[in-house]
C-alpha positions in Angstrom: 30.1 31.0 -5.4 31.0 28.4 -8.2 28.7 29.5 -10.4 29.7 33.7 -10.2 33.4 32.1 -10.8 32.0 30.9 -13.8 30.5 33.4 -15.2 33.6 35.7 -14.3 35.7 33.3 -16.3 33.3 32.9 -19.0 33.2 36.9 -19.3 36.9 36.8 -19.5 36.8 34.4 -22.4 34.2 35.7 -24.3 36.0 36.3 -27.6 39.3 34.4 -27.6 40.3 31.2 -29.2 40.2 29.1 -25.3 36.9 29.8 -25.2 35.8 26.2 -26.1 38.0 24.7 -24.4 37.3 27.1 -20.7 33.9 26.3 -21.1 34.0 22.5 -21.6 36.4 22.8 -17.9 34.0 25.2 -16.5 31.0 23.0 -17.1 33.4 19.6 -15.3 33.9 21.7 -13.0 30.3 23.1 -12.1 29.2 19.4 -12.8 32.0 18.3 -9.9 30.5 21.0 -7.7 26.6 19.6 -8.0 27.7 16.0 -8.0 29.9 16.3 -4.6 27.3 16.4 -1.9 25.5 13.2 -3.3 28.7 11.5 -3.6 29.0 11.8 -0.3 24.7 11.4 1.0 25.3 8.5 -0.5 27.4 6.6 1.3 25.0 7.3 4.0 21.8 7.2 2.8 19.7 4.4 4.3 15.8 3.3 3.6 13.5 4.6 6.7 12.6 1.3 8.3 8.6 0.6 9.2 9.2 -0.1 12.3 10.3 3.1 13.3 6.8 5.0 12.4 3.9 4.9 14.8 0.2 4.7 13.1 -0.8 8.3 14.7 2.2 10.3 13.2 0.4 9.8 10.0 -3.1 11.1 11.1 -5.3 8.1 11.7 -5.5 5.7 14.1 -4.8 1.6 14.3 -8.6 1.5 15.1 -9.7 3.2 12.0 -7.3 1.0 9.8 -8.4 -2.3 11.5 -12.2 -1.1 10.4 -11.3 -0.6 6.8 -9.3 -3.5 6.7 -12.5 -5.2 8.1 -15.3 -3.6 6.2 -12.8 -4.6 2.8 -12.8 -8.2 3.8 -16.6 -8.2 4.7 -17.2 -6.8 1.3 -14.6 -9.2 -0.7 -15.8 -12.2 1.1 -19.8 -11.5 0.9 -19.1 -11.1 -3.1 -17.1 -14.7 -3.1 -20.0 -16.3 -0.8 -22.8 -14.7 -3.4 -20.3 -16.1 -6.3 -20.3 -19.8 -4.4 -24.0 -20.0 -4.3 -24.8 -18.8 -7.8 -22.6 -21.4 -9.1 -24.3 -23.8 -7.4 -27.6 -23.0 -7.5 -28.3 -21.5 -4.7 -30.8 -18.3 -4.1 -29.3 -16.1 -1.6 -31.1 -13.6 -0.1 -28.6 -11.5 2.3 -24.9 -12.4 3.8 -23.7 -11.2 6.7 -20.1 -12.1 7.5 -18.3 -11.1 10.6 -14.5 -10.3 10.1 -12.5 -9.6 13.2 -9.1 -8.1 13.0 -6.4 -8.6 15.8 -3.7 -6.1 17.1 -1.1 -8.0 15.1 -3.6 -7.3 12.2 -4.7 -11.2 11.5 -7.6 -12.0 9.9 -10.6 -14.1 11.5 -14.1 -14.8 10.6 -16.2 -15.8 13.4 -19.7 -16.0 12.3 -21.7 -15.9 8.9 -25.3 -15.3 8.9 -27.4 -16.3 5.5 -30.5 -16.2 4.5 -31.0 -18.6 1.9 -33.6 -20.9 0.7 -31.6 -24.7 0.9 -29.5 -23.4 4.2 -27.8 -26.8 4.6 -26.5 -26.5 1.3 -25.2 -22.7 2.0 -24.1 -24.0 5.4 -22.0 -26.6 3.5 -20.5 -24.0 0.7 -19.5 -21.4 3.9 -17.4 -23.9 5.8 -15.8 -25.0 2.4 -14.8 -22.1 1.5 -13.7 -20.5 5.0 -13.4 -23.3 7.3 -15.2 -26.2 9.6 -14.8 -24.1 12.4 -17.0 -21.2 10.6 -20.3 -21.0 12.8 -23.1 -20.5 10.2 -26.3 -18.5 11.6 -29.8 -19.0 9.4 -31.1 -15.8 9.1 -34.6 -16.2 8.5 -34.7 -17.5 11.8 
């Protein structure tokens, strides 16, 4: 509606001296018009909280987040472990690390399996790096 007003008045105008001057108010005004309805959503516009979002509504499942998540940290950690042992001097043949992920989405490795030739010595580097309560398989056995 605002903007067939405007064109009316702008019609009107066309070739008199207020033409300037109409258009400069025409343009507050249309500007106004656009401006009005944000003014306004704004006051109350809020951020969409987490929280209020289930897992399914988005087209995959907790499950098949938890195994990403897991199969990530398998990867990352296998890659630091292989770093370790390099840097000390260490041949390693294969790492297996299992990485459990809770419902609350924490983190635990529970067992790491390594074939290696000085297995002490691997054994050692593991719980270092994730912890004395790592249990470390030989995998040549």
């Amino acid at each position: 509606m605002v903007s067939a007003g405007i064109c009316a008045v702008r019609s009107l105008v066309a070739g008199t001296v207020l033409r300037n001057k109409v258009e400069t108010i025409l343009k507050i005004i249309f500007a106004i018009v656009l401006l009005a309805p944000l003014a306004n959503g704004c006051k109350d516009f809020e951020m969409p909280r987490p929280e209020n979002y289930e897992l399914s509504e988005y087209g995959y499942s907790a499950e098949k987040y938890r195994d990403e998540l897991a199969g990530r940290c398998r990867e990352n950690l296998t890659e630091v472990l292989r770093q370790q042992f390099e840097s000390n001097g260490i041949n390693c043949r294969e790492i297996e690390v299992d990485v459990n992920i809770s419902e609350d989405n924490s983190i635990s490795i529970s067992k790491v399996t390594v074939s290696a030739e000085d297995f002490a010595a691997a054994s050692e580097i593991i719980r270092n790096c994730l912890g004395s309560e790592t249990e470390v398989e030989n995998g040549d056995n």
